[in-house]
SERO-4910 file (N, C-alpha, C, O; in steps of 0.05 Angstrom, whole numbers):
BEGIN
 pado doro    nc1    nc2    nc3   cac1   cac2   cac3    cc1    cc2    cc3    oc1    oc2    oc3
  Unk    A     17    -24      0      0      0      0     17     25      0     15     45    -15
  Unk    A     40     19     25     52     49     14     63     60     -9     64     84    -16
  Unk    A     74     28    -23     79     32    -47     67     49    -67     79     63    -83
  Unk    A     38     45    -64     23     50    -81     19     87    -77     19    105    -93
  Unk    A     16     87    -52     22    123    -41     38    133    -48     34    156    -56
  Unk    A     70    120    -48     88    140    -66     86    141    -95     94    163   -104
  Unk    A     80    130   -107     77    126   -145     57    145   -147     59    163   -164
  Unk    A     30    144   -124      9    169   -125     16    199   -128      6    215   -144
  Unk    A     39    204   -106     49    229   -101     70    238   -128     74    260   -139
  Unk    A     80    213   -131    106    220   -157     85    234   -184     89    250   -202
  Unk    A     64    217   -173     48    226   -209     43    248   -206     53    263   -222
  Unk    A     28    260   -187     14    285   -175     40    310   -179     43    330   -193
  Unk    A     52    300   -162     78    314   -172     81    318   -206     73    337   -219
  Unk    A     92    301   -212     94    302   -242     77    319   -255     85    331   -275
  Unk    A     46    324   -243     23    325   -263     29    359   -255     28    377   -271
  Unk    A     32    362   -232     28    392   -216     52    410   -236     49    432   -247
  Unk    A     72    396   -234     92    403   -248    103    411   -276    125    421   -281
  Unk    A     74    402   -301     80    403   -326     44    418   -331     36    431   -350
  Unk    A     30    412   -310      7    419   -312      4    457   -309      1    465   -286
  Unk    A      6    477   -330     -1    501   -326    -20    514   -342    -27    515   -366
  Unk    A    -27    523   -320    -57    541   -341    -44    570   -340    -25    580   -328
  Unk    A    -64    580   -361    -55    609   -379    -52    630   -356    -38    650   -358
  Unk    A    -69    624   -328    -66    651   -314    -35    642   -295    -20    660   -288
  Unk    A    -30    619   -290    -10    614   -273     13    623   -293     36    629   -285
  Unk    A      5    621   -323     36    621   -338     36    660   -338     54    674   -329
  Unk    A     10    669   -349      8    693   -340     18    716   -323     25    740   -327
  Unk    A     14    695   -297     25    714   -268     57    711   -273     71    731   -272
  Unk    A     70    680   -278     97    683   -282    106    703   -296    118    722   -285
  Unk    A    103    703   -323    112    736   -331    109    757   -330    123    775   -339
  Unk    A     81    757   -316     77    790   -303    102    794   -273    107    814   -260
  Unk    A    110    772   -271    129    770   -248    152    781   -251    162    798   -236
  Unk    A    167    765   -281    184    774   -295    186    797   -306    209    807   -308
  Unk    A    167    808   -313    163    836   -329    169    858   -305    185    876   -309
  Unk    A    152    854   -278    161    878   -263    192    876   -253    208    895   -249
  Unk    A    197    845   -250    232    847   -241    260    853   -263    285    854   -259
  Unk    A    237    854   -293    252    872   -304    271    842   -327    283    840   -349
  Unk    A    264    829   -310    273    796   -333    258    795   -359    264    783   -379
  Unk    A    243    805   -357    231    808   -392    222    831   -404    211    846   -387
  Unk    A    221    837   -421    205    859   -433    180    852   -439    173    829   -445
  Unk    A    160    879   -435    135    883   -438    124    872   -457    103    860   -453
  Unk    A    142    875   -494    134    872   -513    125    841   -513    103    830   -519
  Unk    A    148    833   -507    151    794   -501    136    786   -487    142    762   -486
  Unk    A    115    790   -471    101    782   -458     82    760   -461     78    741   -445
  Unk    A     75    765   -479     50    754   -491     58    726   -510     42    708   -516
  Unk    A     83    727   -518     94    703   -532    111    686   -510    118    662   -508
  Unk    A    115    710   -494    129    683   -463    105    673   -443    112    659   -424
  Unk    A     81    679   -445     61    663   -441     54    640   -470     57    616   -467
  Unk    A     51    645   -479     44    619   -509     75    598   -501     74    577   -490
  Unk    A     95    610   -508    115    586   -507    112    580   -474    108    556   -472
  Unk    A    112    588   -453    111    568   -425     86    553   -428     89    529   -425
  Unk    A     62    561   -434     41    543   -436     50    527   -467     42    504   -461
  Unk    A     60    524   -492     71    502   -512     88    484   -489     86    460   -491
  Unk    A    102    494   -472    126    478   -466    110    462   -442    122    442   -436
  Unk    A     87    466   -428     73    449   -408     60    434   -424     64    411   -416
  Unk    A     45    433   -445     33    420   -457     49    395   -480     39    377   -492
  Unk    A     80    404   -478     93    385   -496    104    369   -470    112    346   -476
  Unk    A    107    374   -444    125    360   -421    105    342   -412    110    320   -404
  Unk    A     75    354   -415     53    338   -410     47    310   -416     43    289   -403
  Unk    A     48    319   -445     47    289   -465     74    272   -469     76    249   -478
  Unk    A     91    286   -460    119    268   -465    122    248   -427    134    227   -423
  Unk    A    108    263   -405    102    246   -381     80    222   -381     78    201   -369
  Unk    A     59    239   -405     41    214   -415     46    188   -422     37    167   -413
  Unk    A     70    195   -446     86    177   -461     95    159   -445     89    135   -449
  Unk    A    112    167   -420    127    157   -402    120    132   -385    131    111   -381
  Unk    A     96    142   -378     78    132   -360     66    100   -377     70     77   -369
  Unk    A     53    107   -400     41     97   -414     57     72   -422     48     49   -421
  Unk    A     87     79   -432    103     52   -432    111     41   -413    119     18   -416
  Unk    A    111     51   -392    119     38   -362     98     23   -352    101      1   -340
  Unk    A     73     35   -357     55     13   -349     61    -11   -375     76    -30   -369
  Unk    A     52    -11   -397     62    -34   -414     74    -48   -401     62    -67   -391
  Unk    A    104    -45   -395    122    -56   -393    115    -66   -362    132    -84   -357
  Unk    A    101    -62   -344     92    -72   -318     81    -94   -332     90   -117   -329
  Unk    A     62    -88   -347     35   -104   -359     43   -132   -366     34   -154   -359
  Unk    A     67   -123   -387     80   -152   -404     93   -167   -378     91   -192   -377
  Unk    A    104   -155   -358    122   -167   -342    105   -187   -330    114   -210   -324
  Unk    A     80   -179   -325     69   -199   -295     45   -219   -313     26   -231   -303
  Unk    A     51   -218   -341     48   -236   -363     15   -241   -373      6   -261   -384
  Unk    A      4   -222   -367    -25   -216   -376    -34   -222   -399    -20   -213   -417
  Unk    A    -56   -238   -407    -64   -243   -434    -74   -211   -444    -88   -194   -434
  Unk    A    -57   -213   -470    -74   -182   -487    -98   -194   -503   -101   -218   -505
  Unk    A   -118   -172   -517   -134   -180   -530   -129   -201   -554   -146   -215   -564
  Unk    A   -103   -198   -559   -102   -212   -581    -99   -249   -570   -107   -271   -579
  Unk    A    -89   -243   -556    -87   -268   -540   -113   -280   -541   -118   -298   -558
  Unk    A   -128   -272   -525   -154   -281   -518   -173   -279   -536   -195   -287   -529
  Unk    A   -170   -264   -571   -188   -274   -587   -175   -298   -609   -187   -308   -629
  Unk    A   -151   -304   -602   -143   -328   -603   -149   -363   -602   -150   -384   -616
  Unk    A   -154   -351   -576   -165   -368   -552   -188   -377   -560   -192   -401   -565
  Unk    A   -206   -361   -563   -236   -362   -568   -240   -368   -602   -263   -373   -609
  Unk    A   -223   -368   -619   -222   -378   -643   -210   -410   -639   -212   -427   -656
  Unk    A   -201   -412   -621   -196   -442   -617   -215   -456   -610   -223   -476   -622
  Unk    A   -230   -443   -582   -249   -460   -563   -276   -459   -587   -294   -474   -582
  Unk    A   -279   -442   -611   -298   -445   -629   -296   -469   -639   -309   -489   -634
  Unk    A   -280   -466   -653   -265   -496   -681   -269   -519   -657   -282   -539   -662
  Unk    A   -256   -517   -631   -261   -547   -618   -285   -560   -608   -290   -583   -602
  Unk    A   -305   -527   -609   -336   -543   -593   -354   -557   -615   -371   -575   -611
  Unk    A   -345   -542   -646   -363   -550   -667   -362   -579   -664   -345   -591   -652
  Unk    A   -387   -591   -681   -393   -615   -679   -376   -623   -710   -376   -610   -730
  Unk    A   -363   -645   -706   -348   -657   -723   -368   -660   -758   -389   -672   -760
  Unk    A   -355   -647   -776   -380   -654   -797   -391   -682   -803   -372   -696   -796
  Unk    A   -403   -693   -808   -415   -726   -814   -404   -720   -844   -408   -701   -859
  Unk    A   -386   -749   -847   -382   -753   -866   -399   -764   -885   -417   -775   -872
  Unk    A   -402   -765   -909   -424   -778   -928   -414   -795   -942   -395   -789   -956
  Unk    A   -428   -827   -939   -416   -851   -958   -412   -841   -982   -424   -824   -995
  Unk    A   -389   -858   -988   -390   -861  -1016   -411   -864  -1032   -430   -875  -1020
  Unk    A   -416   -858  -1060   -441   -853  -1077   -432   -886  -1085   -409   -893  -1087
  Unk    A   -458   -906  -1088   -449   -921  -1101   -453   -929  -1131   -474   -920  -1142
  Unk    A   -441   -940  -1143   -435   -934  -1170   -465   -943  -1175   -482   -948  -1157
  Unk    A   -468   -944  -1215   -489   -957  -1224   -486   -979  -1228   -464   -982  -1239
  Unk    A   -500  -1006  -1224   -486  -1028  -1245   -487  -1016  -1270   -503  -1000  -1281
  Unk    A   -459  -1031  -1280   -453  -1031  -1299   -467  -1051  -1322   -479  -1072  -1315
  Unk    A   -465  -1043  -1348   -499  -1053  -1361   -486  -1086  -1365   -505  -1101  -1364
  Unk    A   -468  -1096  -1368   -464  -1127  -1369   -463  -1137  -1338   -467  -1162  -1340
  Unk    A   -461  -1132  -1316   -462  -1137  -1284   -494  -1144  -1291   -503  -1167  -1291
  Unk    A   -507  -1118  -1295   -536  -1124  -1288   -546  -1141  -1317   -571  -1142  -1317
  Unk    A   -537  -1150  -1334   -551  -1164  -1352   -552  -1199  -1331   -572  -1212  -1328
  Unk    A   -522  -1206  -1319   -518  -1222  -1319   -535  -1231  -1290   -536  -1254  -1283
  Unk    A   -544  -1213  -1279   -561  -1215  -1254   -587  -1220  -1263   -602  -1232  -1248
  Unk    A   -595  -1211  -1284   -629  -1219  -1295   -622  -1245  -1309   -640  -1258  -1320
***
């Protein structure tokens, strides 16, 4: 369980951390602007690139995440879907009932066989 509490906090973390909205990126450079670290003009494009750059750290923690679970996933050896419509294409073909085969057709007599029978 605690395990599971730290991986909670790491994500949260993570998420808090790449996660910014326009007024938080906002206030940062109105921060910058009065301490004189940016110009006025720039303002408005150093909000667009801090919010591009949360939104690309976002999806690249997504990424992250996303193959790490996989790779949990494969490890502790889980059937994937493909597996299991596998499966069920097998347990099909084995429940069917075996086809009934059909005798051989038998021939006609042949016209001297049946002469020699009358």
């Amino acid at each position: 369980m605690a395990r599971n509490d730290a991986w909670r906090r790491y994500l949260d973390t993570g998420a808090a951390f790449v996660a910014l909205s326009r007024s938080r990126a906002e206030t940062i450079v109105k921060d910058l602007v009065k301490t004189g670290e940016l110009q006025q003009e720039r303002a408005q494009k150093a909000v667009d690139e801090l919010l591009d750059r949360s939104r690309k750290n976002t999806d690249e923690i997504a990424k992250i995440v996303r193959r790490e679970l996989q790779n949990q996933l494969s490890a502790l050896g889980l059937a994937t879907q493909e597996d299991i419509a596998r499966l069920e294409a097998k347990i099909q073909k084995a429940s069917r009932p075996p086809a009934a085969k059909k005798a051989p057709a038998k021939k006609a007599a042949s016209g001297s066989a049946a002469a020699e029978k009358a």
